[in-house]
C-alpha positions as CSV (number, residue, x, y, z in Angstrom):
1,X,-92.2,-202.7,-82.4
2,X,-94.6,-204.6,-84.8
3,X,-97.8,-202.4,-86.2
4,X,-100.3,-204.3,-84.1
5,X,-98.4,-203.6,-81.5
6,X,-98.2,-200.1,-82.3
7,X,-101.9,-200.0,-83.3
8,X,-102.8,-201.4,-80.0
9,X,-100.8,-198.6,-78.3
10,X,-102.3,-195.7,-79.9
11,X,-106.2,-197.2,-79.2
12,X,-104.8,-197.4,-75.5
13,X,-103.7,-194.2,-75.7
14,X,-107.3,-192.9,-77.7
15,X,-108.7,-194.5,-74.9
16,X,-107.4,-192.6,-72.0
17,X,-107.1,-189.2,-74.3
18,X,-110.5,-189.1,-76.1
19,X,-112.5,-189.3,-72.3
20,X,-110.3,-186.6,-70.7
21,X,-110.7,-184.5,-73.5
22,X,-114.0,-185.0,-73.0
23,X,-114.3,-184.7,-69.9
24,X,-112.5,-181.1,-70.0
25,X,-114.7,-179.6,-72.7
26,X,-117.5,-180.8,-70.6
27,X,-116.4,-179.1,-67.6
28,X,-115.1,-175.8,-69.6
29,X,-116.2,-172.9,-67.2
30,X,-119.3,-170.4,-68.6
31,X,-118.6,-167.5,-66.6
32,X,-119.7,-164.0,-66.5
33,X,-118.0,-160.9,-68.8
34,X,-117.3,-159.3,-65.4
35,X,-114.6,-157.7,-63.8
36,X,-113.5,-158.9,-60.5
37,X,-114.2,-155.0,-59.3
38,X,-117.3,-155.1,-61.1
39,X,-118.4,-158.5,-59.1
40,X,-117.3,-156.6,-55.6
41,X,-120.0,-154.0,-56.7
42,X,-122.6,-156.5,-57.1
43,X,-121.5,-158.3,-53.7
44,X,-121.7,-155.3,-51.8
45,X,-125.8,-154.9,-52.9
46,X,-126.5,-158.5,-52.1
47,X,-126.7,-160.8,-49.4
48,X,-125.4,-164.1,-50.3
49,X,-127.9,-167.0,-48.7
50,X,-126.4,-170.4,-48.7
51,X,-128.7,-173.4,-47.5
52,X,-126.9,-177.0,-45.9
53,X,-127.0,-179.9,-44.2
54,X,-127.2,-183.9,-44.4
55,X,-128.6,-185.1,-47.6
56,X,-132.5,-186.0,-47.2
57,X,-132.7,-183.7,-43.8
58,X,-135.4,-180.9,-45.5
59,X,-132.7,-178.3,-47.3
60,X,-134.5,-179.1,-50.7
61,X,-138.2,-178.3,-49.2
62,X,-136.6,-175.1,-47.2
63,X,-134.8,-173.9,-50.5
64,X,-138.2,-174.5,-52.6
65,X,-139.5,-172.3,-50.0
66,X,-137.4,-169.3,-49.9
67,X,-137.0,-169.2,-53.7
68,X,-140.4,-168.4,-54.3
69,X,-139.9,-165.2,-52.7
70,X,-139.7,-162.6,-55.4
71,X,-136.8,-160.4,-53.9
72,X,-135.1,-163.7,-53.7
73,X,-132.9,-164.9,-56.8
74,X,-132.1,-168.7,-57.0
75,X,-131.1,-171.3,-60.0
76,X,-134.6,-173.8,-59.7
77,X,-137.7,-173.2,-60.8
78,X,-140.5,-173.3,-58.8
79,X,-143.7,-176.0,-59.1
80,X,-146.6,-174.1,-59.4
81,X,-145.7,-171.4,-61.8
82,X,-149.3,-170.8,-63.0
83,X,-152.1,-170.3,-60.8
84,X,-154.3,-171.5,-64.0
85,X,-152.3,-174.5,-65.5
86,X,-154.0,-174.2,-68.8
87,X,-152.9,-170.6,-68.9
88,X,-149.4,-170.8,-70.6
89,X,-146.1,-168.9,-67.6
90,X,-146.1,-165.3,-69.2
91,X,-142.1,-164.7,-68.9
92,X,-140.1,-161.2,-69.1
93,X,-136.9,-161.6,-72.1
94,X,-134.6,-161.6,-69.4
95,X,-135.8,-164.8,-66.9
96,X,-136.4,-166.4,-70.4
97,X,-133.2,-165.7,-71.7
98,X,-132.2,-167.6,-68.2
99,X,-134.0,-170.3,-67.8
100,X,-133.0,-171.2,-71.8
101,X,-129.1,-170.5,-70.6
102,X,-129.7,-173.0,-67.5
103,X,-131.3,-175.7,-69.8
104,X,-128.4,-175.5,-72.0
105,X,-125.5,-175.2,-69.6
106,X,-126.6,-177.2,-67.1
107,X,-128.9,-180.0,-68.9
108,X,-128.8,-182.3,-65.5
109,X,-130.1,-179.4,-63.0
110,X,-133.4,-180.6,-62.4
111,X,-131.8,-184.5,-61.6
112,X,-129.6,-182.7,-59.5
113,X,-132.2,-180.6,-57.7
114,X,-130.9,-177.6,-58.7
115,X,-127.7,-177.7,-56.2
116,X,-125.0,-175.3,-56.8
117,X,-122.2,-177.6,-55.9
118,X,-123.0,-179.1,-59.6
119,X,-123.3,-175.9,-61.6
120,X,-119.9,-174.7,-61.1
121,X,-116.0,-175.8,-61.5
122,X,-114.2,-173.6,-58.7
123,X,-115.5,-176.0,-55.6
124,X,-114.9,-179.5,-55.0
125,X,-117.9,-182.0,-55.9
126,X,-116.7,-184.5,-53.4
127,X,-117.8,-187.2,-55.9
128,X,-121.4,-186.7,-54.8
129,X,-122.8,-186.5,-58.8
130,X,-121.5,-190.4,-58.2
131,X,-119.1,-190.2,-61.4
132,X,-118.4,-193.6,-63.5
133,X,-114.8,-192.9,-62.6
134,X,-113.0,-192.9,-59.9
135,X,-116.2,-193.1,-57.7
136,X,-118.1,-196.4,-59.3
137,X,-114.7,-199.1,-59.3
138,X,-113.5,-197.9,-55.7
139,X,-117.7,-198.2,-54.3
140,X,-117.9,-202.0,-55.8
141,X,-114.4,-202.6,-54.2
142,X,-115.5,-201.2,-51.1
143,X,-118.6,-203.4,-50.7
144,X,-116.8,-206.3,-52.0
145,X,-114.3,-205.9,-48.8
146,X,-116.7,-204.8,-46.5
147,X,-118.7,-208.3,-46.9
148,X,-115.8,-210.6,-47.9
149,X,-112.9,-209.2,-46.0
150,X,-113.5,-206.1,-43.7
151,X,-110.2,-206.1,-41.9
152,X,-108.5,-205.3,-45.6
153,X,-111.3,-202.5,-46.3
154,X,-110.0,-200.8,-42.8
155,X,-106.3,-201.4,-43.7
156,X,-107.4,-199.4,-47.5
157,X,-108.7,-196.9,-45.9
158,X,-111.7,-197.0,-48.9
159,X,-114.1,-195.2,-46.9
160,X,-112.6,-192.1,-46.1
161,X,-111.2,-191.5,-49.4
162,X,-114.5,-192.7,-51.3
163,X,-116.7,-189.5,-51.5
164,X,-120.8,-189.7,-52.5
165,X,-123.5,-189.4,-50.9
166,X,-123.6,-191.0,-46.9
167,X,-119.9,-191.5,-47.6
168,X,-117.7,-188.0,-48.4
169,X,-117.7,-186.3,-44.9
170,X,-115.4,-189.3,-43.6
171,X,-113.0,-187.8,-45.6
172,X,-111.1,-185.4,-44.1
173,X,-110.1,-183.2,-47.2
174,X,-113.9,-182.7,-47.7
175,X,-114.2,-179.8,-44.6
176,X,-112.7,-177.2,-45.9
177,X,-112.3,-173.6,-44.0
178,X,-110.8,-170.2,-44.4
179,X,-107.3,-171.5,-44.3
180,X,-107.9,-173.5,-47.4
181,X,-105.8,-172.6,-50.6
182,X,-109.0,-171.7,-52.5
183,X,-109.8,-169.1,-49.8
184,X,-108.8,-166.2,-52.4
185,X,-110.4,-163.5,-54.2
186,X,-110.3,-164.1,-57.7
187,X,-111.5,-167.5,-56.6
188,X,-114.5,-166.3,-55.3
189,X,-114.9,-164.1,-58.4
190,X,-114.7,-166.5,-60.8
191,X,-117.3,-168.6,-58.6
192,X,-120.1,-165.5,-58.6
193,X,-119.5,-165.4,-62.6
194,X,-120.6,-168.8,-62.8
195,X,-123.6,-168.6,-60.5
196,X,-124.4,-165.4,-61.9
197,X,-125.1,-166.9,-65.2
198,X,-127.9,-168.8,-63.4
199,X,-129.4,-165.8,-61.2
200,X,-131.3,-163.2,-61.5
201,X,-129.2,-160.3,-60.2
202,X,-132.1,-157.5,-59.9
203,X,-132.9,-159.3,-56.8
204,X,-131.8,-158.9,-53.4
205,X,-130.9,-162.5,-51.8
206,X,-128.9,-164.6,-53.8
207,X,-129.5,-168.5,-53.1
208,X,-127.8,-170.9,-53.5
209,X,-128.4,-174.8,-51.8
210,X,-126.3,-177.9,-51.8
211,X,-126.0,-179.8,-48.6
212,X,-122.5,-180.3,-48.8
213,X,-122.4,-176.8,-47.6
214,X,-122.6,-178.3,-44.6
215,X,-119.2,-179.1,-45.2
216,X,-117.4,-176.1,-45.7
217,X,-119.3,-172.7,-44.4
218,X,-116.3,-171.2,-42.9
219,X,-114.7,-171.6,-46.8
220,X,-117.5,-169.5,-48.2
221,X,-118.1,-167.0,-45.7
222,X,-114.3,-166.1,-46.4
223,X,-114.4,-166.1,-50.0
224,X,-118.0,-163.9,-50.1
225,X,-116.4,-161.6,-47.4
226,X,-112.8,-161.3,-49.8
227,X,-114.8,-159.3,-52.1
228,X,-117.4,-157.3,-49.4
229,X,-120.2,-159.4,-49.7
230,X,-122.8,-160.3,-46.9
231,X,-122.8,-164.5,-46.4
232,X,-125.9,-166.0,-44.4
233,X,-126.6,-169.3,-43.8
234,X,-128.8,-171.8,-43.2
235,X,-128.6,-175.3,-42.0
236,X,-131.7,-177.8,-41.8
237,X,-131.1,-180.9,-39.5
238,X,-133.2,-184.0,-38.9
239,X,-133.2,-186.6,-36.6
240,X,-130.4,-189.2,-37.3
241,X,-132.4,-192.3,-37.8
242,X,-134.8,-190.7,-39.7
243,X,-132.1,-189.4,-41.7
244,X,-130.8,-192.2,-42.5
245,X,-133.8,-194.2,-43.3
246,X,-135.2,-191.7,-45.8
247,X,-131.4,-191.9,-47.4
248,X,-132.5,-195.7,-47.4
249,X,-135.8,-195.9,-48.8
250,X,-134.7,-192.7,-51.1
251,X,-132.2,-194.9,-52.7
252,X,-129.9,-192.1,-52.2
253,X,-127.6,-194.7,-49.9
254,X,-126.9,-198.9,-50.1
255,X,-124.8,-198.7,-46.9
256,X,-126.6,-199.8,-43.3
257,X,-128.8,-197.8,-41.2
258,X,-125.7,-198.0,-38.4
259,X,-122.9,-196.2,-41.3
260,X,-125.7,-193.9,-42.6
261,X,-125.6,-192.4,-39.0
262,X,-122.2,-192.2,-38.6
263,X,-122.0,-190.5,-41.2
264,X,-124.9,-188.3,-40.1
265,X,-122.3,-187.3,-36.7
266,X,-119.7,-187.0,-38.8
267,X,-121.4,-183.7,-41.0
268,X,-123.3,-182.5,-37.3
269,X,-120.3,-182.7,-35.4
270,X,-117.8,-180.9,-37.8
271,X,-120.7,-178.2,-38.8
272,X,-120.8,-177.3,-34.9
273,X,-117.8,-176.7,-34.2
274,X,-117.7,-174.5,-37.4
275,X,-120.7,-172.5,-36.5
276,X,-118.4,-171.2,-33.5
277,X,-116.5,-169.6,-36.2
278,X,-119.1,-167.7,-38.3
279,X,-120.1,-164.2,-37.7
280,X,-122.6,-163.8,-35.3
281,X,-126.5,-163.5,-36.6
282,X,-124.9,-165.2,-39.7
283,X,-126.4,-168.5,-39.4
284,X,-129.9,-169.8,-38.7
285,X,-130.6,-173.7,-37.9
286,X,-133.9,-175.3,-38.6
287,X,-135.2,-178.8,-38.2
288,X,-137.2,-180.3,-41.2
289,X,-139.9,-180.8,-38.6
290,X,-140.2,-176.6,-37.7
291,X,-140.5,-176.5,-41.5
292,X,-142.7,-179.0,-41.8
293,X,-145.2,-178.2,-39.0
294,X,-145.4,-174.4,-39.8
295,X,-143.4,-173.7,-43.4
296,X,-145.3,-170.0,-43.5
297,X,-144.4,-169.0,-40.0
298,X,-140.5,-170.4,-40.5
299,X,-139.8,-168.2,-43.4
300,X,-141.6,-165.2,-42.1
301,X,-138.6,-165.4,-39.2
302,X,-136.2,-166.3,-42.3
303,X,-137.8,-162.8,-44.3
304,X,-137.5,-160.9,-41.5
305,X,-133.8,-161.7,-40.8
306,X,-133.1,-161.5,-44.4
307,X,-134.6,-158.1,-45.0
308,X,-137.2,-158.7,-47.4
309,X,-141.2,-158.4,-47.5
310,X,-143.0,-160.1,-44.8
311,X,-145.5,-162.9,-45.6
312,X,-147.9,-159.7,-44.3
313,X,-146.7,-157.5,-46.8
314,X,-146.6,-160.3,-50.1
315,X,-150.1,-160.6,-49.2
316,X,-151.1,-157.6,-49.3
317,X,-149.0,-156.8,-52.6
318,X,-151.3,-160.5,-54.2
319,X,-147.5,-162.1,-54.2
320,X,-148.1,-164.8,-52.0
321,X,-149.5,-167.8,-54.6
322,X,-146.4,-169.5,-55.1
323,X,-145.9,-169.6,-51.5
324,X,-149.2,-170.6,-50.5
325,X,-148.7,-173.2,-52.9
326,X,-145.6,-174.3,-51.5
327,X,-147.2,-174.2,-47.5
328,X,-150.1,-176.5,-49.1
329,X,-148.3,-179.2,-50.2
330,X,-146.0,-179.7,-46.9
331,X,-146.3,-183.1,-45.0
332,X,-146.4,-181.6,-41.9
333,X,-145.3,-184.6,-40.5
334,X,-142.7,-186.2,-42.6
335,X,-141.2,-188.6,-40.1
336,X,-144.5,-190.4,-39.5
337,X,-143.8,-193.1,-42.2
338,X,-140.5,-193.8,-41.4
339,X,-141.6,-194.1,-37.9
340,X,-143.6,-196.5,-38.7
341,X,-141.4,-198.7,-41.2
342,X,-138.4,-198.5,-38.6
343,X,-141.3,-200.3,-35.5
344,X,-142.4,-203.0,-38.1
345,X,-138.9,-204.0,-39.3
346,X,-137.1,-203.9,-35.6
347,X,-140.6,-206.4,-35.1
348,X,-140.1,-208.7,-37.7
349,X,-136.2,-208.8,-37.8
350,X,-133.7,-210.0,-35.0
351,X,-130.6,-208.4,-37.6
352,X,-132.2,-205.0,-37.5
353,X,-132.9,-205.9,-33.6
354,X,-129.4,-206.3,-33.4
355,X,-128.2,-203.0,-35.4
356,X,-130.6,-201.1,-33.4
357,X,-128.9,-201.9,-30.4
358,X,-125.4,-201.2,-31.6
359,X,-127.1,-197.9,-32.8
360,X,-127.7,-197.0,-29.7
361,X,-124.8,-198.2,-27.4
362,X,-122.4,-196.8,-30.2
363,X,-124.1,-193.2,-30.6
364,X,-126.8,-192.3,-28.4
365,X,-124.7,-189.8,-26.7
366,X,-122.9,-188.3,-29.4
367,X,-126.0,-187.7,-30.6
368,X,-127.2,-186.1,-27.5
369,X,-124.2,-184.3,-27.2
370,X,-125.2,-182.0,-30.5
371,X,-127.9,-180.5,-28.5
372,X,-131.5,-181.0,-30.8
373,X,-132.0,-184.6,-30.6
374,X,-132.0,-187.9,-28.7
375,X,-131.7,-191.3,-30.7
376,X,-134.8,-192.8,-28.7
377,X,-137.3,-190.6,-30.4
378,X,-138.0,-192.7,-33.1
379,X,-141.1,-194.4,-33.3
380,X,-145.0,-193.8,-32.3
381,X,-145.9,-195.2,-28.8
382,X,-148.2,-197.8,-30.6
383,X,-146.0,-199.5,-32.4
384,X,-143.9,-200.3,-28.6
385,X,-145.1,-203.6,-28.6
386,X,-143.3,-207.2,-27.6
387,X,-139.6,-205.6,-27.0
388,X,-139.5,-204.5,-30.7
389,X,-137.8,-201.5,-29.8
390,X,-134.9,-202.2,-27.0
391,X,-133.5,-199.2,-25.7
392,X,-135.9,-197.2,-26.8
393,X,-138.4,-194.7,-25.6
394,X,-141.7,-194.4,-27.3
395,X,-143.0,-191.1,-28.6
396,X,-146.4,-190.3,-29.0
397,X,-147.5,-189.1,-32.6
């Protein structure tokens, strides 16, 4: 072998080293100096709250909400942390010493809205932090295929294995349940030390959102329950063409309105057939529109089932600002716009005539069959107007 070809071997090999050296340093676990009979202690004082559902269907607003409780611990920071803004946040050493240890471990948490999926290493990401590799190549391959040559995209088998948001719950390996290898104790051990870096253990409820949870809540109620503690859930729905049109216009997805809602069955589907599995009283489900309409009233029920102060009793105690805050700034009807962009495209366009149809023939009653909603409730009764909406039913705003 010649030097330049021996050069050019050891840059290939620099190339594929250097990144996944990287990559692992990156990734190191920070976990906490804690034994795992020292973490069942903890467990067995705390309830563990975890928060799911399809991305863009209210968990983030329901989270922001229960996380300004003050007996409840979470990894965000709230909005409104000053009820005079030019009056600096007065913070104890300890929640200083945490939010400095989130900045520096977790740089990204804010971009990632403060989801715990991303601020650990024991769980599977599903490829939803969209990383440059393998997740970008195999998305521009699949929209290549999917336009040029769909029958080869089937025969690949891209989708299911692709992962990201609107995309990773056609993949089978990404519903995971109490029969899953990582179902073990030092498993969920080493998961609490990580979180626990990030919360503020004096309190009560520990939270924790990501909507993949959605995925996999038989999984965690068996690993909290390994060690003693108490899991809870909850799970906030929305209806599936608002769903996906807020995905849309949130540039959170590029595929089409009619994949978004697959999709959409595909998490609501698997997630009730798991519910059947959880411990009774475990669970609560919400729409984003119960939220939305009456945010104080929701998490009283939510308080009240978790065992902390009443919205009554933070009142009287002056500890109600942040959530007052938080009930203030709800759009208490959050559908309306998309209502209203969905009637004046189906107008305009015969294409999104034609999708809405298919839409419709393909899963109106799968929808129905879940129970909370029915695919005709999309738009406002006065944008029904010159067969814009075929097989649809007006609703009245």
């Amino acid at each position: 072998m010649d030097r330049q070809s021996a050069l050019s071997l050891v840059v290939f090999a620099l190339g594929i080293t250097v990144p996944w050296a990287a990559n692992k340093f990156m990734n190191a676990p920070y976990e906490m100096d804690l034994s795992e009979a020292q973490v069942r202690d903890l467990m067995g004082q705390k309830t563990m709250l975890h928060i799911g559902g399809n991305h863009r269907s209210g968990t983030t607003v329901t989270w922001d909400g229960l996380q300004r409780h003050p007996s409840i611990a979470s990894f965000g920071v709230p909005e409104a942390l000053s009820i005079d803004d030019d009056e600096p946040e007065v913070l104890s050493p300890a929640e200083a010493e945490r939010r400095e240890r989130r900045t520096k471990l977790h740089p990204h948490i804010d971009i990632f809205r403060s989801e715990g999926v991303f601020l650990q290493h024991v769980l599977p990401k599903f490829q939803l932090h969209h990383p440059y590799w393998p997740y970008l190549p195999k998305q521009i391959l699949l929209e290549f295929l999917t336009e040029h040559a769909p029958w080869l995209a089937k025969l690949t088998r891209l989708r299911e294995t692709l992962g990201g948001l609107g995309e990773y719950a056609f993949d089978p390996s990404t519903h995971l349940t109490e029969t899953h290898p990582l179902a073990r104790a030092d498993t969920a051990a080493s998961l609490f030390r990580q979180w626990g870096l990030l919360w503020d253990l004096d309190r009560r409820v520990l939270l924790e959102k990501s909507p993949s949870n959605a995925r996999i809540p038989r999984l965690m109620a068996r690993l909290w329950g390994l060690l003693g503690g108490t899991p809870r859930f909850v799970f906030v729905t929305r209806h599936p063409l608002m769903q996906a049109i807020a995905m849309k216009k949130g540039e959170f997805g590029s595929q089409s309105l009619y994949d978004l809602i697959e999709h959409w069955l595909a998490v609501e589907e698997s997630l009730a057939s798991d519910l059947e599995h959880l411990p009774q009283g475990s669970y609560k489900v919400l729409t984003v529109n119960q939220v939305a309409a009456a945010p104080l009233d929701t998490l009283q029920t939510l308080f009240e089932w978790l065992g902390v102060e009443s919205v009554t009793e933070l009142r009287r105690t002056k500890q109600m600002w942040l959530l007052d805050a938080w009930a203030e700034a709800m759009d208490p009807k959050p559908d309306d716009k998309y209502k209203v962009w969905y009637a004046e495209e189906l107008a305009k366009s015969s294409t999104a005539r034609e999708q809405h149809s298919r839409i419709m023939r393909d899963f109106a009653a799968r929808v129905e069959a879940l129970g909370t909603f029915k695919l005709p409730e999309w738009c406002h009764a006065k944008h029904l107007q010159d067969g814009a909406c075929p097989h649809s039913a007006a609703v009245d705003s």
